[in-house]
N, C-alpha and C positions, 0 to 999 in steps of 0.2 A: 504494500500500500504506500502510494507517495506522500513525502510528508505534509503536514498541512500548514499553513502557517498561519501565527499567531495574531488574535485581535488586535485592535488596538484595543490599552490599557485603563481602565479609567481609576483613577487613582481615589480611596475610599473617603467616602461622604465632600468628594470635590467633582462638580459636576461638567463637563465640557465636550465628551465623546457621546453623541447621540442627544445630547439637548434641547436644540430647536426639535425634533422630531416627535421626541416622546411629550413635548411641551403642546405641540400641533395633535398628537394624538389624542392628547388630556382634554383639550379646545373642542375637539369634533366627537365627543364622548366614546371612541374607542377605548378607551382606557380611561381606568378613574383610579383615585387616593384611595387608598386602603390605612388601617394601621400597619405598620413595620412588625412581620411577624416570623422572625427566625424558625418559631416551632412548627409553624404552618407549612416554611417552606423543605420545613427537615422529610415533613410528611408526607410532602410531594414527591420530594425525591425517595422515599421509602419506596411509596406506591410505583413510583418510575423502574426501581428498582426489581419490584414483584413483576412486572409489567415485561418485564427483559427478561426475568425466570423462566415466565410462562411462555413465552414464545420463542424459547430456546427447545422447549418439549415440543411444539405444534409446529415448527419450520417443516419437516417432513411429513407429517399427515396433514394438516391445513394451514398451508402457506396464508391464505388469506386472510384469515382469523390472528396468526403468528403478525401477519403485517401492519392490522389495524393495533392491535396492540403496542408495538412497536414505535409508531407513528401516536399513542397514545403515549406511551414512556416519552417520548423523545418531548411531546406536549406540555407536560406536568414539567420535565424539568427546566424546561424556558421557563413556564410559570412559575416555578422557586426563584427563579430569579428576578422575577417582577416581582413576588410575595415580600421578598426581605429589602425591597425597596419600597416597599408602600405603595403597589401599582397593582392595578388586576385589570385583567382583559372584561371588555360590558359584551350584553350579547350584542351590541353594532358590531363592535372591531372584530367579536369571535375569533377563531382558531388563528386569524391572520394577522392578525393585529399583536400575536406574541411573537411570531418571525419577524413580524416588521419594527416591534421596538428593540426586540436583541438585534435583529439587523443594523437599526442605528447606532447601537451603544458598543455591538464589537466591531463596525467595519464593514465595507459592502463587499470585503475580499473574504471575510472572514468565514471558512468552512461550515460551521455549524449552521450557520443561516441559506446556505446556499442547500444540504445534506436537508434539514427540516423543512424547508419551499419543493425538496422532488420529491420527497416523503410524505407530505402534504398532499401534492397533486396528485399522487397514485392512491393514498388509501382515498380520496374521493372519489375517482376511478372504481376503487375496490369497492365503493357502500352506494355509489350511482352509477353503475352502469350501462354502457350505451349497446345496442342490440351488439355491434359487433369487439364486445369487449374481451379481450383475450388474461384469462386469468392469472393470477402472479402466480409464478411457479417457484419449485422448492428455493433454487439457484436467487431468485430472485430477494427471498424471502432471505436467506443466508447472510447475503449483502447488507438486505434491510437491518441484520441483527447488527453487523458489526458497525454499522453507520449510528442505528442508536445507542450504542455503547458507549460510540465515541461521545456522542453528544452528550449522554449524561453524565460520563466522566468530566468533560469540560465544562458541563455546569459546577458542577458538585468542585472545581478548580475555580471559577470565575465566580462564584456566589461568595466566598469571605472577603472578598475586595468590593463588594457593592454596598454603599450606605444607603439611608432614605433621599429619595429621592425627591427633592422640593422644589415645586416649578408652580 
């Protein structure tokens, strides 16, 4: 696997990687103030974690079950990451609107955002399918595990460096 490279850094409770965006997010009610809830987002990443268990066993008998799941884990731990900044996705901004503010705050180069937006689009694929939709297979599914591993390991990296977020 090639290496990936690093986000940009945003250095803890100083705000300036991703600002204007998540500020514009806040504005157009994708995302609202929460309290700052470290245990909250411990418990996300728990569940992210169970989330990666489970679809370590189903990759071979039901790839597509194993990838919505995946694409769930991978969800929850962007969302730890909102969580211990005082941010949470509204149902406007939904599922998208947790790529698009980790998108601003690590970098538009930044893997994890790029990995979660084609993660994204497949398990919709995978829960709306169109007549000629071709199912994710084991191989597929495989991929999908190691891709959300990464992402939750690099949350589970990038969430002690995030403070409350004040905009």
């Amino acid at each position: 696997m090639p290496e990936r490279p690093k986000p940009a850094k945003p250095m803890k409770n100083s705000w300036t990687t991703g600002r204007e965006k998540v500020t514009e997010l806040l504005a157009r009610g994708e995302l609202e103030h929460v309290e700052v809830n470290p245990e909250h987002a411990k418990a996300l990443i728990n569940r992210a974690d169970k989330h990666l268990a489970t679809a370590h066993i189903l990759v071979e008998t039901d790839p597509e079950g194993a990838y919505t799941l995946l694409y769930d884990a991978s969800r929850l731990a962007l969302t730890a990451a909102l969580a211990v900044q005082g941010l949470r996705p509204t149902t406007r901004g939904g599922h998208v609107v947790v790529g698009d503010a980790l998108r601003a705050q690590r970098g538009p180069h930044d893997m994890v955002s790029k990995i979660f937006s084609r993660l994204r689009r497949t398990r919709h694929e995978v829960e709306y399918p169109d007549i000629d939709y071709e199912p994710v297979s084991s191989d597929e599914a495989e991929e999908a595990l190691e891709d959300a591993r990464y992402i939750v390991a690099q949350m589970k990296k990038f969430i002690p460096q995030l403070g409350a977020f004040v905009g």
